[in-house]
C-alpha positions as CSV (number, residue, x, y, z in Angstrom):
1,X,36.6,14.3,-22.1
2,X,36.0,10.8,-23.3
3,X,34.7,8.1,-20.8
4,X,36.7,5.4,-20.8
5,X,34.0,2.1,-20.4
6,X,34.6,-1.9,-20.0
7,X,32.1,-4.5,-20.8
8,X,31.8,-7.4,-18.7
9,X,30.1,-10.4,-19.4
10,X,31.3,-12.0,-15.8
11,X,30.4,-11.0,-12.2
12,X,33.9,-10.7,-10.5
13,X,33.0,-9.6,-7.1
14,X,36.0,-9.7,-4.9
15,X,33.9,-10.8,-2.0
16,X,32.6,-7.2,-2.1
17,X,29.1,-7.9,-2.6
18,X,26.6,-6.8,0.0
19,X,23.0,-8.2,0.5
20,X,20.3,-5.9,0.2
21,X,17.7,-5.8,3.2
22,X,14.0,-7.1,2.0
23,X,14.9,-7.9,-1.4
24,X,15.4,-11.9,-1.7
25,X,18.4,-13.0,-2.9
26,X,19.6,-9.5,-4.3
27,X,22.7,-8.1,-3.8
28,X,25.0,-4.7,-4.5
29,X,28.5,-4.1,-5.6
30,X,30.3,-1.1,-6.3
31,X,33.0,-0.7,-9.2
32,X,35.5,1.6,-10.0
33,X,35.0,3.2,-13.1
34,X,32.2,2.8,-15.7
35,X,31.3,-1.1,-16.5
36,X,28.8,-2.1,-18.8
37,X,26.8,-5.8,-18.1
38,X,24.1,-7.6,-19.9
39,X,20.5,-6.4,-18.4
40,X,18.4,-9.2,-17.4
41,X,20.3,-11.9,-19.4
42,X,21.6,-15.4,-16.9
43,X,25.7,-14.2,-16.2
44,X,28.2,-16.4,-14.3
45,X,29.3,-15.1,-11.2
46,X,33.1,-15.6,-9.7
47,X,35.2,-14.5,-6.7
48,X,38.2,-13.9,-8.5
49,X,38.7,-13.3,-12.3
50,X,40.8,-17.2,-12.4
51,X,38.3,-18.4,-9.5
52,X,35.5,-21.0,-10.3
53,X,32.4,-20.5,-11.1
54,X,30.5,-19.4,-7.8
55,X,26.7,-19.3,-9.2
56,X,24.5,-17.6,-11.8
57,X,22.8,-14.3,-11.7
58,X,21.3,-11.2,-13.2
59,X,22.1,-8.2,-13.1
60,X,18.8,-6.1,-12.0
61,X,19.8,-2.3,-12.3
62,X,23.2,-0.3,-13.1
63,X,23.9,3.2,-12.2
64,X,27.0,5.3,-13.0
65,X,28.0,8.4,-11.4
66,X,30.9,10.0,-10.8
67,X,33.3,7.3,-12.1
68,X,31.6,4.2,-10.2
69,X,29.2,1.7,-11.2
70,X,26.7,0.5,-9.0
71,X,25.3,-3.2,-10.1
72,X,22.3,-4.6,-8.2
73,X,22.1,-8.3,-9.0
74,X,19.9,-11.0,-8.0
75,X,21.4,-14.3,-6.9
76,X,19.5,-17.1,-9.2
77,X,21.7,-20.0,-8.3
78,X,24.3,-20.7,-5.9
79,X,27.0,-23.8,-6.7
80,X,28.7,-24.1,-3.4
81,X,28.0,-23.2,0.2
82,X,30.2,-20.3,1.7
């Protein structure tokens, strides 16, 4: 059975992002299904897919299993306050 994959070159968290204890500035987000995202390469990160801009990061680590994707990404810049 084929495994269907998206490549992303945004961060579109959904406000689902959740701060990982004793790791500065790094963060974790789970995705439905497989997504594929630039290792170690500066990517814009966003709310919403028609939101502004909300900071730059990079993604750290990616792990698939059983039709999820878990991205750990470390916050590099922020352009607004919360």
């Amino acid at each position: 059975m084929s495994m269907p994959l998206l490549i992303e070159w945004k961060l579109i968290t959904h406000g689902k992002e959740k701060r990982i204890a004793n790791k500065d500035n790094t963060f974790e987000i789970t995705f439905d299904g497989y997504k594929l995202f630039p290792i170690d390469e500066v990517i814009e990160i966003r709310r919403q897919h028609n939101s502004d801009q909300i900071g730059n990061g990079k993604i750290v680590e990616l792990t698939w299993r059983e039709d999820k994707t878990i991205c750990r990404f470390k916050l590099l810049s922020l352009h607004n306050v919360n």
